[in-house]
N, CA, C and O atoms as a Maestro MAE file, in Angstrom:
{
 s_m_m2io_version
 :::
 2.0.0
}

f_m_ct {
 s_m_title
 :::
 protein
 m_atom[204] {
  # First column is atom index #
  i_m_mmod_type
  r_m_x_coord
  r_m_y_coord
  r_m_z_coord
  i_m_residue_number
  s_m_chain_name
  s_m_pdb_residue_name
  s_m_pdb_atom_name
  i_m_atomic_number
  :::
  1 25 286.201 -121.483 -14.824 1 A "UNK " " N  " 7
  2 3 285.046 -120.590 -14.780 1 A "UNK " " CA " 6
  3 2 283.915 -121.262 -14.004 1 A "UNK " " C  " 6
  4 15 283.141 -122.035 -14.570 1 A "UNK " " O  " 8
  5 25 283.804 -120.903 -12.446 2 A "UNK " " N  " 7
  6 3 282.480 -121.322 -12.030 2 A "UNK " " CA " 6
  7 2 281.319 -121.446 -13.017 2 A "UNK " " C  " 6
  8 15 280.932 -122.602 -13.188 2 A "UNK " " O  " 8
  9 25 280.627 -120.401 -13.762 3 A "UNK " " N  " 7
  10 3 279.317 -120.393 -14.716 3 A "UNK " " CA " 6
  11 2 279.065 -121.912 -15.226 3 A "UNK " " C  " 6
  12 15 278.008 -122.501 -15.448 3 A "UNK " " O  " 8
  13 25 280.918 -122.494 -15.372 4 A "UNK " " N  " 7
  14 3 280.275 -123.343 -16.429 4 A "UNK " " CA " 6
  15 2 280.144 -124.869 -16.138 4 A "UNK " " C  " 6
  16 15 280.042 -125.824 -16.908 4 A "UNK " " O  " 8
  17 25 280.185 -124.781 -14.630 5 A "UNK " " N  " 7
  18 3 280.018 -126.013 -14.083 5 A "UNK " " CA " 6
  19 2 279.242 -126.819 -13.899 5 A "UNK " " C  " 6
  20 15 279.546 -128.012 -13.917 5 A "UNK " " O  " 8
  21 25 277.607 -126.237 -13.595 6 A "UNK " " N  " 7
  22 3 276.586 -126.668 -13.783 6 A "UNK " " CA " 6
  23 2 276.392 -127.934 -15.009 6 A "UNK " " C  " 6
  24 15 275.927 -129.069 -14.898 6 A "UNK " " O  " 8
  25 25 277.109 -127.011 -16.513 7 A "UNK " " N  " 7
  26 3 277.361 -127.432 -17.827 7 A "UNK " " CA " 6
  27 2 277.967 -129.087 -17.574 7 A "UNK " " C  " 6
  28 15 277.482 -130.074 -18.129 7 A "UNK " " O  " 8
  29 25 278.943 -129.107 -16.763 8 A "UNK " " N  " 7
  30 3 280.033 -130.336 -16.283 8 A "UNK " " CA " 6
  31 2 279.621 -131.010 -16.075 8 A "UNK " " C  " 6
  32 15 279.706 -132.045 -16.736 8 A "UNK " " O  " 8
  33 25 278.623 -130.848 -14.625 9 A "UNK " " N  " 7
  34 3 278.362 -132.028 -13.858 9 A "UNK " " CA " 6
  35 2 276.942 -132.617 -14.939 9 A "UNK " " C  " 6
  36 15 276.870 -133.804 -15.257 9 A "UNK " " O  " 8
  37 25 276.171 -131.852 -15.278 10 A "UNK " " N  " 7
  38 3 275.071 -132.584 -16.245 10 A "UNK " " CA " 6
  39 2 275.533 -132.616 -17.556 10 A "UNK " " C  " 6
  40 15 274.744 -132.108 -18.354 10 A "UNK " " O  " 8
  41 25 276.877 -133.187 -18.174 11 A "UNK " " N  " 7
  42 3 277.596 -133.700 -19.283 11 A "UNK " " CA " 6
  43 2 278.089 -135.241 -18.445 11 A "UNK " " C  " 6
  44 15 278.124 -136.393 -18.875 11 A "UNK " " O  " 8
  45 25 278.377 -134.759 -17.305 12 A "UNK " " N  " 7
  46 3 279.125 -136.444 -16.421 12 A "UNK " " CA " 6
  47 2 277.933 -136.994 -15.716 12 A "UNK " " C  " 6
  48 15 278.158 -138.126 -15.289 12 A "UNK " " O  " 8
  49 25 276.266 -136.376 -15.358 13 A "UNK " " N  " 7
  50 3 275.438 -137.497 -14.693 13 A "UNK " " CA " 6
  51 2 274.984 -137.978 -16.225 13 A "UNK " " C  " 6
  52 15 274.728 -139.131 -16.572 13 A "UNK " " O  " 8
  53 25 274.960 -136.950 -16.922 14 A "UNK " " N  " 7
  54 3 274.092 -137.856 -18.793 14 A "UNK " " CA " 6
  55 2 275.291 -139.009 -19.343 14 A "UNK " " C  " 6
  56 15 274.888 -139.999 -19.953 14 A "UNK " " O  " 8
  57 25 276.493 -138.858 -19.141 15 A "UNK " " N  " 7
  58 3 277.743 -139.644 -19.683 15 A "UNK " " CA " 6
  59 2 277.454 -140.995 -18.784 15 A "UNK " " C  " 6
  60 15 277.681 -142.086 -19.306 15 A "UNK " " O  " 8
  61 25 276.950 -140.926 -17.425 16 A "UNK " " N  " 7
  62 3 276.797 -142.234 -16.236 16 A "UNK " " CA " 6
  63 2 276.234 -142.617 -16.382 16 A "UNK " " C  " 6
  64 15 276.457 -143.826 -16.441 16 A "UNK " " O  " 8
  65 25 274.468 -142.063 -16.689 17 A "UNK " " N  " 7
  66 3 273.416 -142.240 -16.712 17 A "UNK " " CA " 6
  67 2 273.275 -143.319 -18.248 17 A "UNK " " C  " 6
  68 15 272.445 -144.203 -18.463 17 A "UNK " " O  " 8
  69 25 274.182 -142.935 -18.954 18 A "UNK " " N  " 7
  70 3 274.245 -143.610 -20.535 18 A "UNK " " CA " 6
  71 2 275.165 -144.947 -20.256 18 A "UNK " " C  " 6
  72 15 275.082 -145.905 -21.025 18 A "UNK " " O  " 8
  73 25 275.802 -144.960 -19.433 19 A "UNK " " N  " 7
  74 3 276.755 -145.813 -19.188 19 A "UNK " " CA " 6
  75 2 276.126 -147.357 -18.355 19 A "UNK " " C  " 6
  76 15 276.388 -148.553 -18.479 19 A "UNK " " O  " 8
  77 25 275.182 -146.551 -17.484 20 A "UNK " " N  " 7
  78 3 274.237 -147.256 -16.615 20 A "UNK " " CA " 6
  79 2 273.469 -148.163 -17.568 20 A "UNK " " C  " 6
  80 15 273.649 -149.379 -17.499 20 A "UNK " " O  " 8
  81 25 272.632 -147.649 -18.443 21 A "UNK " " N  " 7
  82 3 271.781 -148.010 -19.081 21 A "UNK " " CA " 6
  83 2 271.997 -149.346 -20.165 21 A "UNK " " C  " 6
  84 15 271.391 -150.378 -20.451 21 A "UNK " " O  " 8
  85 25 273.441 -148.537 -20.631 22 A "UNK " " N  " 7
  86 3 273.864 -149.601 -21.452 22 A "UNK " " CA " 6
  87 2 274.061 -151.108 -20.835 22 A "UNK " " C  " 6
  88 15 273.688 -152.168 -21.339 22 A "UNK " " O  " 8
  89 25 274.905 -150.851 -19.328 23 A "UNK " " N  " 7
  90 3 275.372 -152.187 -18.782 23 A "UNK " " CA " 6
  91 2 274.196 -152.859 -18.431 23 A "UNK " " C  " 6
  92 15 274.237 -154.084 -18.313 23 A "UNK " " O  " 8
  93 25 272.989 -152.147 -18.216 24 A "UNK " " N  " 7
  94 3 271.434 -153.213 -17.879 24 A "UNK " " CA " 6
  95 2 271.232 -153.784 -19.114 24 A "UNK " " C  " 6
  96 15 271.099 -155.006 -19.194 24 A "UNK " " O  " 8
  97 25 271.173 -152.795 -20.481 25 A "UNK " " N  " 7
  98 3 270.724 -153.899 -21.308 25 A "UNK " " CA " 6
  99 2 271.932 -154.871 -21.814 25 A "UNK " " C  " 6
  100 15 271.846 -155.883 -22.508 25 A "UNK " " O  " 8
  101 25 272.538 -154.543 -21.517 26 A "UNK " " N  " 7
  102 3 273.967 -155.502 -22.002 26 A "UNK " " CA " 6
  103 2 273.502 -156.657 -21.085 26 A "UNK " " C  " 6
  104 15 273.182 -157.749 -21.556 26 A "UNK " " O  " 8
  105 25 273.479 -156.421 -19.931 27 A "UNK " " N  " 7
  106 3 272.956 -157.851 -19.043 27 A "UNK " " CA " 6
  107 2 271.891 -158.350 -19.453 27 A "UNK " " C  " 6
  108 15 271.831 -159.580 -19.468 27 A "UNK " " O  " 8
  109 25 270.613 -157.489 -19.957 28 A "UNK " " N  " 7
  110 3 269.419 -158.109 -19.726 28 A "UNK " " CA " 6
  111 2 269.101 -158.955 -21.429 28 A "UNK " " C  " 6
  112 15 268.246 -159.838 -21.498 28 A "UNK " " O  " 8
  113 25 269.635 -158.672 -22.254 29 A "UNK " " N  " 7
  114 3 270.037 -159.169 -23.173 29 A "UNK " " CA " 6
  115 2 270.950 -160.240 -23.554 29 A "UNK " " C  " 6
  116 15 270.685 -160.913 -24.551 29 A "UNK " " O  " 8
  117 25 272.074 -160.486 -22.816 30 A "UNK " " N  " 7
  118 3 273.290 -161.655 -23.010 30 A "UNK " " CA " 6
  119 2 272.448 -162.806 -21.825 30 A "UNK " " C  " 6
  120 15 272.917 -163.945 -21.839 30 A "UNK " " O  " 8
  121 25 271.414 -162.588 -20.962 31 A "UNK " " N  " 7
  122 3 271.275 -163.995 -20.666 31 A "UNK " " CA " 6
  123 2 270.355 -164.895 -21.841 31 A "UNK " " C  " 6
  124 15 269.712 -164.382 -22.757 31 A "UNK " " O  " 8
  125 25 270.462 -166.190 -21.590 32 A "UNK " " N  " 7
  126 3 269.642 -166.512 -22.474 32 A "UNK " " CA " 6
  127 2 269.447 -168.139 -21.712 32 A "UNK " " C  " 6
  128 15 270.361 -168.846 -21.289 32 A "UNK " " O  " 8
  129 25 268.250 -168.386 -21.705 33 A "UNK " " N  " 7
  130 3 267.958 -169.783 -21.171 33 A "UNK " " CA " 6
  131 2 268.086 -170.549 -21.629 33 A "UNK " " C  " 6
  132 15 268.473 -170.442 -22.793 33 A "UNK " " O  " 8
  133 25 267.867 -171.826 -21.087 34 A "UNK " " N  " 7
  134 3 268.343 -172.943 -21.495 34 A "UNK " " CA " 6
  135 2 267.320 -173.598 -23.203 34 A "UNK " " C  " 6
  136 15 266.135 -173.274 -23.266 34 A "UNK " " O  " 8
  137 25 267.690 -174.116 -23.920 35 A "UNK " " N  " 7
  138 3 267.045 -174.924 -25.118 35 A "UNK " " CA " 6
  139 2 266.349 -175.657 -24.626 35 A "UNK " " C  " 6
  140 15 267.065 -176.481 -24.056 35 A "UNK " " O  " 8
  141 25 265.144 -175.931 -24.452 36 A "UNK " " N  " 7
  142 3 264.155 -177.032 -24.030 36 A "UNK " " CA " 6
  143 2 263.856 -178.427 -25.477 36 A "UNK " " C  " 6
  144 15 263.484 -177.957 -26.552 36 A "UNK " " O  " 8
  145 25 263.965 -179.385 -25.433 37 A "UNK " " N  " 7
  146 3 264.248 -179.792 -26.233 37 A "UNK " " CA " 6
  147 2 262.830 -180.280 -27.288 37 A "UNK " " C  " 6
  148 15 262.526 -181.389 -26.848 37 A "UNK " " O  " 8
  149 25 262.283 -180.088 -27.947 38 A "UNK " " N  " 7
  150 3 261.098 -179.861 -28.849 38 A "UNK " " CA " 6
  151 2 260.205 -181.318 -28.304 38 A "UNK " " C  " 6
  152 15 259.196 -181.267 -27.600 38 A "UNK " " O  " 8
  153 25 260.827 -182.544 -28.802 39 A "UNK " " N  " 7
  154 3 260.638 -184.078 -28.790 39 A "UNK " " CA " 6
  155 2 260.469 -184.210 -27.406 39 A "UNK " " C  " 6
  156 15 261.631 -184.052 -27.033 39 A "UNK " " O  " 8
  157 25 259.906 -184.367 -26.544 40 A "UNK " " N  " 7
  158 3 260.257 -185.283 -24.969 40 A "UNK " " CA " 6
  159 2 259.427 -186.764 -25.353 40 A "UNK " " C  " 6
  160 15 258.348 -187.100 -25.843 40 A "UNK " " O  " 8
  161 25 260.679 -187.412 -24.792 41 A "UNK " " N  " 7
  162 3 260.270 -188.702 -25.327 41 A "UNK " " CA " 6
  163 2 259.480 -189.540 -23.814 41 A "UNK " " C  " 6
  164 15 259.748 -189.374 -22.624 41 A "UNK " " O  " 8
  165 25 258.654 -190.271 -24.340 42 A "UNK " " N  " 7
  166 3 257.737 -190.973 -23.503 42 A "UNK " " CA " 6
  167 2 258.124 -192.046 -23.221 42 A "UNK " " C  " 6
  168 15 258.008 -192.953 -24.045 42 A "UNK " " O  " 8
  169 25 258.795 -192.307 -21.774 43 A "UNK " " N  " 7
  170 3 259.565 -193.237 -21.126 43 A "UNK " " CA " 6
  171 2 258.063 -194.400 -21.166 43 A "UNK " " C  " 6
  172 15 256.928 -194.044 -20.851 43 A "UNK " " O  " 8
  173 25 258.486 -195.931 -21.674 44 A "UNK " " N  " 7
  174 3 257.243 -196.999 -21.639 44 A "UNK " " CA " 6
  175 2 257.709 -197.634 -20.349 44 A "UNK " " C  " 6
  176 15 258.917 -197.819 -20.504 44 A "UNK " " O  " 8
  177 25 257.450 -197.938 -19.495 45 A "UNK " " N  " 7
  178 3 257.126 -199.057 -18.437 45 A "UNK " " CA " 6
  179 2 256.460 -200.273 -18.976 45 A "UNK " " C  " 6
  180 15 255.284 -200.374 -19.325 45 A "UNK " " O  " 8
  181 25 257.608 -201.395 -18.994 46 A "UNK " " N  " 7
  182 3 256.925 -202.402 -19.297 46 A "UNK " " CA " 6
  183 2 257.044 -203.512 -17.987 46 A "UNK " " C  " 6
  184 15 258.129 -203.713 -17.440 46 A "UNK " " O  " 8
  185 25 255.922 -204.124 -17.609 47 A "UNK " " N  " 7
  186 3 255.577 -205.127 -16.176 47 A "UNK " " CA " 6
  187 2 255.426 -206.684 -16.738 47 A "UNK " " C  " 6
  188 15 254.492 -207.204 -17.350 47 A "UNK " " O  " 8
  189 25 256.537 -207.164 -16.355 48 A "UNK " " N  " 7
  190 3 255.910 -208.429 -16.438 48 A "UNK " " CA " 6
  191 2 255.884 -209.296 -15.451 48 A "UNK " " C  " 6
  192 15 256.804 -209.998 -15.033 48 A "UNK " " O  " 8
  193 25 255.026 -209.236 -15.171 49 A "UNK " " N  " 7
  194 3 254.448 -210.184 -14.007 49 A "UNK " " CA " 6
  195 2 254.685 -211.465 -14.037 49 A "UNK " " C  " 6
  196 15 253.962 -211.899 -14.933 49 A "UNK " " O  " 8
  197 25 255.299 -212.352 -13.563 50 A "UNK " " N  " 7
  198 3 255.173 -213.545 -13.405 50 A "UNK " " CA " 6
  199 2 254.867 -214.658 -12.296 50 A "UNK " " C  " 6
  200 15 255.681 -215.340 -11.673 50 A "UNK " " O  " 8
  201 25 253.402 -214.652 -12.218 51 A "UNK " " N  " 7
  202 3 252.479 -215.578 -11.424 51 A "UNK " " CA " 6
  203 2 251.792 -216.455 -11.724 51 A "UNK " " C  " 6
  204 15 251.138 -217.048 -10.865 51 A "UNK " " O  " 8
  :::
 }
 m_bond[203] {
  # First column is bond index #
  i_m_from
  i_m_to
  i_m_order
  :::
  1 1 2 1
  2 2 3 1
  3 3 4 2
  4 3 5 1
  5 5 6 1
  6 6 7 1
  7 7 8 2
  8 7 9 1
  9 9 10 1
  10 10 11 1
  11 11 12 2
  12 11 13 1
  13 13 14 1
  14 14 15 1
  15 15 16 2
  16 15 17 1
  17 17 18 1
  18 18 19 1
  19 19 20 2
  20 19 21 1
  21 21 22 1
  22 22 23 1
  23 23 24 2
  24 23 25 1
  25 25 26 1
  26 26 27 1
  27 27 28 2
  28 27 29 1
  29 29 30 1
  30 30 31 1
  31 31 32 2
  32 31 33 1
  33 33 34 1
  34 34 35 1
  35 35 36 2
  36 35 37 1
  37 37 38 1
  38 38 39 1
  39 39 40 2
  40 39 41 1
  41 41 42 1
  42 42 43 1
  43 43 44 2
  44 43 45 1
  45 45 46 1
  46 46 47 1
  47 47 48 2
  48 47 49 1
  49 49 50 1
  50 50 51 1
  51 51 52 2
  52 51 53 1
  53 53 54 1
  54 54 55 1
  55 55 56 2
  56 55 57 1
  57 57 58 1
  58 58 59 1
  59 59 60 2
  60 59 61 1
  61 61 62 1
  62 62 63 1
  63 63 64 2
  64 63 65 1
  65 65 66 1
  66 66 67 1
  67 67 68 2
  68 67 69 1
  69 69 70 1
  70 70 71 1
  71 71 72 2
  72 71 73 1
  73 73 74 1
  74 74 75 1
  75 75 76 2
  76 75 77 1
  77 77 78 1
  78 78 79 1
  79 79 80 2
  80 79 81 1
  81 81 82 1
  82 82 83 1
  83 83 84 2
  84 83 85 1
  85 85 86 1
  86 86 87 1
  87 87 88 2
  88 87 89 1
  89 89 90 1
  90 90 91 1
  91 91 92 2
  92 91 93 1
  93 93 94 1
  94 94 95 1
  95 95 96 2
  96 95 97 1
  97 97 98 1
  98 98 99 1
  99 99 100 2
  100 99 101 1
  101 101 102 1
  102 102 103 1
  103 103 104 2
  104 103 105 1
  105 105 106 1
  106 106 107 1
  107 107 108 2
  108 107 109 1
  109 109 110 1
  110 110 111 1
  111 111 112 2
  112 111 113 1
  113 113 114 1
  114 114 115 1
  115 115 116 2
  116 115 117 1
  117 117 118 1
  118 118 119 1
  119 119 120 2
  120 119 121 1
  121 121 122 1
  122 122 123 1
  123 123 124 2
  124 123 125 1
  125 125 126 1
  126 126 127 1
  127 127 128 2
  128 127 129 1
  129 129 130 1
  130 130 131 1
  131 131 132 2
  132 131 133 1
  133 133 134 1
  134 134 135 1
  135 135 136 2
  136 135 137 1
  137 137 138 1
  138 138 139 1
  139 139 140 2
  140 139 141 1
  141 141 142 1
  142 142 143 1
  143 143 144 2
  144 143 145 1
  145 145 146 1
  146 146 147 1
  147 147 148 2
  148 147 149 1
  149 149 150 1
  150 150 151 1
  151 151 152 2
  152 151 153 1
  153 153 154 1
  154 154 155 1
  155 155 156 2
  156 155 157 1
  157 157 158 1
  158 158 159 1
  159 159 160 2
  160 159 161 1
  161 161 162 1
  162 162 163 1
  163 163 164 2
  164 163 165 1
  165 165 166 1
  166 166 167 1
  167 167 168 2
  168 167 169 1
  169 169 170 1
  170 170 171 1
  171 171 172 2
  172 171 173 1
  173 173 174 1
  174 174 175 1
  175 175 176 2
  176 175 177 1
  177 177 178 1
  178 178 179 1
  179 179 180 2
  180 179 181 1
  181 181 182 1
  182 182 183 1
  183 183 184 2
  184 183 185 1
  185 185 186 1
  186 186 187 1
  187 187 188 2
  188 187 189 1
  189 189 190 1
  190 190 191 1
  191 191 192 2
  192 191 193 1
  193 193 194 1
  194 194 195 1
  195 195 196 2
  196 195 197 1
  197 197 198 1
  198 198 199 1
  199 199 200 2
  200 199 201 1
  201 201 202 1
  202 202 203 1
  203 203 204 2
  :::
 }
}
């Protein structure tokens, strides 16, 4: 039935359009950066001169 095609194609761009959406937040969600580590420890330089 031609009439009911209209019906079709905006059931398959809303079905893509949902499909789309999901795979961005699926990406934008599963990255995750690196752990920075709380402590950074303070490298001492020690000089000893001997003159």
């Amino acid at each position: 039935m031609p009439q009911m095609a209209p019906l079709n194609w905006l059931t398959l761009m809303i079905f893509f359009i949902m499909i789309f959406f999901m795979f961005n937040i699926m990406n934008f969600f599963s990255f995750s950066y690196p752990i920075k580590k709380s402590k950074l420890q303070k490298k001492t330089i020690k000089f000893n001169w001997k003159w």
